[in-house]
N, C-alpha and C positions, 0 to 999 in steps of 0.2 A: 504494500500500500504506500500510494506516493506521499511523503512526509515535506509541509510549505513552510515556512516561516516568517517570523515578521522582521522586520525593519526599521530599527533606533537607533538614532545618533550614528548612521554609518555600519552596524555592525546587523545580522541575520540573526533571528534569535528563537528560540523556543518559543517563548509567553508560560505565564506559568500553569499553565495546564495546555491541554492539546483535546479536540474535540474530531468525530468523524464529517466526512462531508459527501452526500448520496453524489451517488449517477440520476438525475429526473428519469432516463431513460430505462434505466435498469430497476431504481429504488435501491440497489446496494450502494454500500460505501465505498469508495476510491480513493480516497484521500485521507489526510489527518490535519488541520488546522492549529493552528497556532491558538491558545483563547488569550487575550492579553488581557489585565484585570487595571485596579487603578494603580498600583505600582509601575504596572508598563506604559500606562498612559499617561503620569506623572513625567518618566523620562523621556518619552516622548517631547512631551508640551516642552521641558525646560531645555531638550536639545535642540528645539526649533526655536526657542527664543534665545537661548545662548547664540548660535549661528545667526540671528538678524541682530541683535544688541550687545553680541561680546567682543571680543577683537578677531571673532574670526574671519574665513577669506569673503564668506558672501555680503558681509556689512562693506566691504570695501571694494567690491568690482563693482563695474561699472553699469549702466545699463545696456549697454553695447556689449559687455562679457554675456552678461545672464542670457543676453540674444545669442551667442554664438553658442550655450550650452544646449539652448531651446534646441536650437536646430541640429543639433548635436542626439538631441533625442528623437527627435523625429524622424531621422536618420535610424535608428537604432530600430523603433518601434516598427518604421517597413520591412526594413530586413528581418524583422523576428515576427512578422503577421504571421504568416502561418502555425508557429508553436503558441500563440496566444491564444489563437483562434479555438485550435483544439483543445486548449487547455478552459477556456468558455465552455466549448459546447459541453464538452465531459461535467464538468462542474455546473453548469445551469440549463443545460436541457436547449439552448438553442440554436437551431441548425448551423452545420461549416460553411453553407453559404452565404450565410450573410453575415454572420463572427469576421468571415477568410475578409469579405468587402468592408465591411463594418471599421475592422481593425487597420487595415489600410489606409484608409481615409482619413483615421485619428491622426496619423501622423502630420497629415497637414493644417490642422487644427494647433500641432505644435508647433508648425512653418509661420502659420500666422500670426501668434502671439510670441516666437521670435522674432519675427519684425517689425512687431509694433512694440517693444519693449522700452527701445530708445525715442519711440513718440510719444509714449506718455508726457505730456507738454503743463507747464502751470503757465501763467498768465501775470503780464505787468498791468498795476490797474493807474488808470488815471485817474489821482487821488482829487478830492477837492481842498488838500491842503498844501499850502506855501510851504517849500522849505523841505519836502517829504519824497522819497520814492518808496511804494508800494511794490510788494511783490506775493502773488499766490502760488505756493510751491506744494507739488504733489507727490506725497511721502507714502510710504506702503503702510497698510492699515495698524498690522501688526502677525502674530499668528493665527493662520487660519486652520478651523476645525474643518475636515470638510467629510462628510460623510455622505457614501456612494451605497445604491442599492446593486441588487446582485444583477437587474436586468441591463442590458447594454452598457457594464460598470466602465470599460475601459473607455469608453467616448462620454458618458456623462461624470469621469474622473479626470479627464484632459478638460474638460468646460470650465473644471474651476482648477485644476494645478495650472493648464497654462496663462489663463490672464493671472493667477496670481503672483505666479513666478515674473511673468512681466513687469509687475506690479514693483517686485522686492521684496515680497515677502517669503512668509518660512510655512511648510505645512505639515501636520499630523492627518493623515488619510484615514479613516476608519473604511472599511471595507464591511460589505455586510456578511454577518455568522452565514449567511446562504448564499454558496457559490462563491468564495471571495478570493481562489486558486487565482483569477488571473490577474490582480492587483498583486496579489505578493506577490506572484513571479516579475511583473512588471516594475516591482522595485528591485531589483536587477539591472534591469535597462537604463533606473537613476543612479544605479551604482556605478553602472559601466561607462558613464558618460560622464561622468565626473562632477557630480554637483558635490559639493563639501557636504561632511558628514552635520546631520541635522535639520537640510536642507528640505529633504522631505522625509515625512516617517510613513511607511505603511504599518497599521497594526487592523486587528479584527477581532472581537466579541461578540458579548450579548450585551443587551439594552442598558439593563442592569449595572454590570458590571465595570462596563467597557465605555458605550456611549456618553451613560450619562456622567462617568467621570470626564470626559472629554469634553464635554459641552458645557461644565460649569466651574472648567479649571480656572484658579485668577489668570491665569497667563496665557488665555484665550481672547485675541478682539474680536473673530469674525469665524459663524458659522453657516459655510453652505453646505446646505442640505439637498439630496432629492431625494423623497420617497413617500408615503403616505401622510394624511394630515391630521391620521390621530397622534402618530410620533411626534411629526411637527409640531403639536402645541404639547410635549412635552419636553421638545427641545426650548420652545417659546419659555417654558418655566422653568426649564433649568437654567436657562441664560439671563435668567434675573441675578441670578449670584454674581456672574461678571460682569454684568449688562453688556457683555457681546452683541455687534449688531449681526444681524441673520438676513439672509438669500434664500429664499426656500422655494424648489420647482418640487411639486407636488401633485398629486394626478388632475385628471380630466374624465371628461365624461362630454367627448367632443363631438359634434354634429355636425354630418355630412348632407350639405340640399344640393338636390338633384330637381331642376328645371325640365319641364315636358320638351322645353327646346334645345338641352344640351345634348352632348356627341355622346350616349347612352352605352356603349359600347367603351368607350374610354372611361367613362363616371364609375361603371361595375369595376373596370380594371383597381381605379384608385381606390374603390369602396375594398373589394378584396385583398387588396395591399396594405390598406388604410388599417383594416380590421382583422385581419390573418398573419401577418408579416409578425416575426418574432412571436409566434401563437399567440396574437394579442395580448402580451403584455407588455405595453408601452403606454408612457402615457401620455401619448397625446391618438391614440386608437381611437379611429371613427367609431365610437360604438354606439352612435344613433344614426340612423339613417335617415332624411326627414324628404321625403318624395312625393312629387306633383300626384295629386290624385289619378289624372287620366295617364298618367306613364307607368302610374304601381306597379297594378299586375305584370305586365312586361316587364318591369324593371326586376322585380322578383323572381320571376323566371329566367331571365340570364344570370344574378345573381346564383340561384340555385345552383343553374349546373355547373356554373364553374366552381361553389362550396363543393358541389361531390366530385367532382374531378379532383381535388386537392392530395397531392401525394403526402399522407401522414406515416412515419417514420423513423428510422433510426435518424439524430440529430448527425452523425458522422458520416450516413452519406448523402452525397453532391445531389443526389437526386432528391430527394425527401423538401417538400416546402413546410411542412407545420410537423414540428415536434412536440415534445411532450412537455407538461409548464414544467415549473421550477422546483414546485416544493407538494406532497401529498396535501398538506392543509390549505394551497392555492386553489388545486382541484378541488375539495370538499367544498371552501366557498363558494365556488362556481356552483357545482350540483345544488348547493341549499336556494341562489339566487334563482337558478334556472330553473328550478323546482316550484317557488313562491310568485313569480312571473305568472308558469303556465297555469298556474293554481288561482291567479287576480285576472284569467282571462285570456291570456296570450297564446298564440295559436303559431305552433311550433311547424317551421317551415324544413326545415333542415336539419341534422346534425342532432344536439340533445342528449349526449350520452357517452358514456367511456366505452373504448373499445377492449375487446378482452386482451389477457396478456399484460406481460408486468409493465413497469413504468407508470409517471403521471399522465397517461394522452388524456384529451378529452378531442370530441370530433368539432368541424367548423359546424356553429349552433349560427340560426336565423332566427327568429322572435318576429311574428308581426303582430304590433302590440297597437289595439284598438285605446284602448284606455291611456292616456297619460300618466295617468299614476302609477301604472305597472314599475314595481320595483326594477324591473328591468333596465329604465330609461332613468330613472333617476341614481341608480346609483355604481359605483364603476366596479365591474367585474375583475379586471386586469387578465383578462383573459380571449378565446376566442368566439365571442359571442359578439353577433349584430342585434340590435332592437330596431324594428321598423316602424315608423306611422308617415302617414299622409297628412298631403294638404292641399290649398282650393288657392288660396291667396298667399300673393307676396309677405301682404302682415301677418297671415298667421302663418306659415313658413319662420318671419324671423323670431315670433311671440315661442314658437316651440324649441328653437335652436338656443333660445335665450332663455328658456325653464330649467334653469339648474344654476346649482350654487357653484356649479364649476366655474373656470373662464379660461384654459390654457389654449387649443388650437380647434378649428374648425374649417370648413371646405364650401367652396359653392363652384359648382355644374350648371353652367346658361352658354348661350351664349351671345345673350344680351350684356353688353358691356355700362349701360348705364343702371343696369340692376346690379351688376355685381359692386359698380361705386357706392349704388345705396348700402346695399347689405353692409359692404366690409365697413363702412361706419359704424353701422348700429350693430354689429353680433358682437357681444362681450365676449372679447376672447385675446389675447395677446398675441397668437397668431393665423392669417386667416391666408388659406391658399384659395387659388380661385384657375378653376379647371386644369391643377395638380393637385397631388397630397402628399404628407413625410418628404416635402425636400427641404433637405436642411446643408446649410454652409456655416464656416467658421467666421465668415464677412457679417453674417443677419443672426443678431440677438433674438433670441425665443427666453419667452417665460410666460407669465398668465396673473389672473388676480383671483380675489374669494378663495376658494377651498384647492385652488391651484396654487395657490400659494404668491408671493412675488418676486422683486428682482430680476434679474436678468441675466441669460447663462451665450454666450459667443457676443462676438461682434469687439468694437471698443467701448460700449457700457460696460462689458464683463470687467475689464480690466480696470477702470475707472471705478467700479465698486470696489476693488480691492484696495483703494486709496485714500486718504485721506487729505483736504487741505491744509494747508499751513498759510497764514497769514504775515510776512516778513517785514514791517517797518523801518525806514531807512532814514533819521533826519540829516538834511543835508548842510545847513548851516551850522558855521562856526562860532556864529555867538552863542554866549550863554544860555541856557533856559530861563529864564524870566522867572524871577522868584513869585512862586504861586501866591503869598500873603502879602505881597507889597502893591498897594492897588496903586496904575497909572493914569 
């Protein structure tokens, strides 16, 4: 059994205890995990503030260095896709093809915040006082917690180490207890590349033990988070202890409208990409579909057959598009949601059920749900389940897309252009594709508001969050200060 470890101050370590970690695919164990407790999380914290605030080498390069390290990783991270990839799929159940593409692409994520490192820019202000030069200088926040879920961890792990590495700052990675093989190994790649020890830590636990020592160490300024938002508000109270400020991308429960007049054929593709792609657990996964009344039926029926054409599978071969979820208790919520759905009325189109044979599969599920209230539609599966309703009108089209206390991404199918200008204004959601879905680049910041959480993860907001300003006053004059109590 393959034995990972964590990563402090430089050095590969145990953690003090060691926990198993499933195959999704199989339900047996493959691995051995590291658990790190608050002792290892303590060393952690204080070698990533020693490394920004002590005399060591990262407090002193420059931002032009920390760019050539970036890239320096990035470099590393393609040449090693493929043993990442597999080290994903084994560990969280999701297929090599899109781990193999996935992990690829990260890399350029760390090209980009390589060379935005040395733009990080502050600003001269044109003060309204005689005699002064003003200066606003942008300094790195301080240590960042950043804690990563086990789905697509190594691309929403690079969202926030590399603008914050940009940035200058130092980071403690928590990886999550599920699936968290391909971060530790991927602290490797910051070993190999030479960032100074402390510079970034990878470790991994439980909630308990691990996280929430992390999230309410004093020597923590900033935690981003991505993962669910009942964690979230208990990261929100653990970081009252250090009043850390927080970044939090947090699910969705996202809506896809499909217009009687879009390319309908294209829309099913995005819809089944949108809602299948990583067996639906992502979270920005179409998992409403919200469709013109007179295109339903049609629209349903090519949906269908392309849900049962879906090759489900071993995660490890090229051929297989929808693997198995992640963790048994993922699958059991699924069955309880999809269950209390068909149970409030919903009229089960497709899929609905685990196939036999080990592993977590469940099959691609459709929902055509009359009722709005259907648990289905309101609340997020993380899984591979669509919920379907209709609609007659543009308003109520947006009234449905905007029934939920989510707000992260969402989609529109016309190909009326002055409808999709209406929409993208008014659909609360922070990001809106419009006859695409799931593209994403390191240039365009995504995040979302309400129960998705906020802040902002790529782009140069990302990096700009990891900053703080600094106010610099300069008087220029050489006469005295004028004695405050002697009035003229």
């Amino acid at each position: 059994m393959r034995r990972f470890q964590c990563y402090i101050a430089g050095h590969f370590e145990d953690g003090e205890a060691r926990f198993p970690s499933v195959d999704p695919a199989t339900g047996n164990a493959w691995a051995e995990m590291p658990e790190s407790r608050e002792a290892d999380v303590d060393r952690a914290v204080n070698a990533a503030h020693d490394a920004l605030y002590g005399d060591g080498p990262w407090s002193k390069m420059t931002a032009t260095q920390r760019g050539k390290l970036l890239y320096k990783l990035a470099d590393l991270v393609a040449a090693n896709a493929p043993r990442l990839a597999e080290i994903e799929t084994r560990d969280t159940g999701k297929i090599i093809r899109e781990t193999s593409s996935q992990i690829a692409y990260v890399a350029d994520y760390y090209r980009y915040y390589a060379g935005l490192a040395d733009k990080i820019e502050g600003a001269y202000l044109p003060i309204d006082k005689p005699d002064m030069e003003v200066w606003l200088r942008r300094e790195p926040v301080g240590v960042v917690a950043a804690i990563v879920p086990w789905n697509s961890q190594l691309f929403l792990a690079a969202v926030k180490i590399g603008p914050a590495l940009a940035a200058g700052c130092t980071l403690v990675v928590k990886a999550s207890e599920d699936g968290p093989g391909p971060l530790l190994e991927f602290a490797r790649l910051i070993d190999e590349a030479g960032f100074p020890a402390g510079v970034v830590n990878v470790v991994t636990g439980f909630g308990a033990t691990c996280g929430a020592a992390l999230t309410a160490h004093p020597k923590v300024a900033h935690i981003a988070f991505t993962g669910g938002a009942e964690t979230a508000r208990h990261i929100v109270r653990s970081s009252a202890e250090n009043l850390a400020s927080t970044s939090l991308e947090l699910g969705g429960k996202s809506p896809l409208l499909v217009f009687a007049d879009a390319d309908l054929e294209s829309a099913a593709n995005a819809q089944i990409a949108g809602i299948f792609a990583a067996t639906g657990q992502s979270c920005v996964a179409a998992s409403r579909l919200i469709v013109e009344r007179s295109v339903k039926d049609r629209f349903l029926s090519i949906l269908k057959a392309k849900a049962e054409a879906i090759r489900v599978g071993s995660p490890l071969d090229m051929k297989t598009e929808v693997g198995p979820l992640a963790t048994k208790r993922q699958r059991q919520h699924i069955e309880t949601l999809v269950a209390a759905s068909l149970n409030a009325g919903a009229r089960l189109v497709t899929g609905g059920a685990s196939p036999e044979g080990d592993g977590f599969f469940y099959q691609p599920t459709i929902l055509d749900c009359d009722d709005t209230r259907s648990p289905s539609l309101q609340k997020e599966f993380f899984g591979p389940v669509l919920s379907v309703v209709s609609f007659e009108t543009e308003a109520q089209a947006l009234a449905l897309a905007n029934d939920t206390l989510y707000g992260l991404a969402s989609g529109i199918f016309t190909q009326n252009l002055t409808r999709a200008h209406r929409l993208m204004k008014s659909l609360h959601a922070g990001v809106v594709w419009v006859n695409t879905y799931r593209a994403v680049s390191p240039i365009a910041a995504f995040g979302g508001s309400g129960l998705s959480g906020d802040g902002r993860e790529g782009g140069l907001a990302a990096a700009l969050g990891y900053t703080r300003t600094k106010t610099v006053w300069l008087r220029t004059s050489d006469d005295p200060i004028p004695d405050p109590f002697v009035m003229r």
